[in-house]
C-alpha positions in Angstrom: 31.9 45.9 -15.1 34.3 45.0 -12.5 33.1 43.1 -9.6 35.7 44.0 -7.4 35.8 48.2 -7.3 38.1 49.8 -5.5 35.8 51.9 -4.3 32.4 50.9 -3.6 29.1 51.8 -5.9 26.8 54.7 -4.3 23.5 53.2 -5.3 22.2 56.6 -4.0 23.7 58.4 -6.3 23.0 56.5 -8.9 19.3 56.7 -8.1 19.4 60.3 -7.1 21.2 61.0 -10.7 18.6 58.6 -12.4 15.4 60.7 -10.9 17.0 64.1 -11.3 17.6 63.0 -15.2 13.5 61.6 -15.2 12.6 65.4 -14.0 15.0 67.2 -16.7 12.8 65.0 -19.5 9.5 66.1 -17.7 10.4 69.4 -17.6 12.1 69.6 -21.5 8.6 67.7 -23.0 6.3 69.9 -21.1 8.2 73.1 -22.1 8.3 71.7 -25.8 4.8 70.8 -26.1 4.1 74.3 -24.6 6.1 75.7 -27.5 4.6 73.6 -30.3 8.1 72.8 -30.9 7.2 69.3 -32.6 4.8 70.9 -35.6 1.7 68.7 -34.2 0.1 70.1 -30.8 0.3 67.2 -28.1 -2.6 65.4 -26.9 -4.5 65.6 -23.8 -2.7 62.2 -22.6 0.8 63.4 -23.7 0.2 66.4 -21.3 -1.1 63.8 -18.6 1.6 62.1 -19.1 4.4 63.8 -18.6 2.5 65.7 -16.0 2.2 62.5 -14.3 6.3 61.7 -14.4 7.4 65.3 -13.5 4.8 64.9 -10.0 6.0 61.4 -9.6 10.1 62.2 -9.8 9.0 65.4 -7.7 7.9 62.8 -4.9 10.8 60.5 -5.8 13.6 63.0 -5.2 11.9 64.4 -1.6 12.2 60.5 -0.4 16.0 60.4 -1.6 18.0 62.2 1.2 20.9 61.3 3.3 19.8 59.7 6.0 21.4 56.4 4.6 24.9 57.7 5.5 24.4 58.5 9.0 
C-alpha cells in the first residue's frame, strides 16, 4: 500500500461500499435459505441472523450520507 497516494483515500466510500456488500450477503442468504438452496432447511438462528445483519446494514447505510463533504 503506498503511503503517499496521489490522490487521497475516500474512507466513505470505502465504508459505503463495505455496508452495501454486508446487505447483498443478507439479502443472497435470506433468499437462499428461502429456496432451500443448501439441501438442509436453515435454523431458526440462521434466519435470526441474517435477519439481524440485513436490519443492521439497513440502519448502517441511512447514517452514511454526504454531509462529510460539505
Amino acid at each position: 500500500m503506498d503511503p503517499n497516494p496521489e490522490e487521497p483515500v475516500d474512507v466513505y466510500a470505502l465504508l459505503r461500499a463495505a455496508a452495501e456488500a454486508r446487505l447483498r450477503t443478507a439479502k443472497a442468504m435470506l433468499s437462499a435459505y428461502e429456496a432451500n438452496a443448501f439441501g438442509t432447511p436453515a435454523t431458526p438462528e440462521d434466519l435470526a441472523y441474517w435477519k439481524q445483519e440485513l436490519a443492521d446494514v439497513q440502519v448502517e447505510l441511512a447514517g452514511l450520507h454526504d454531509a462529510h463533504r460539505t
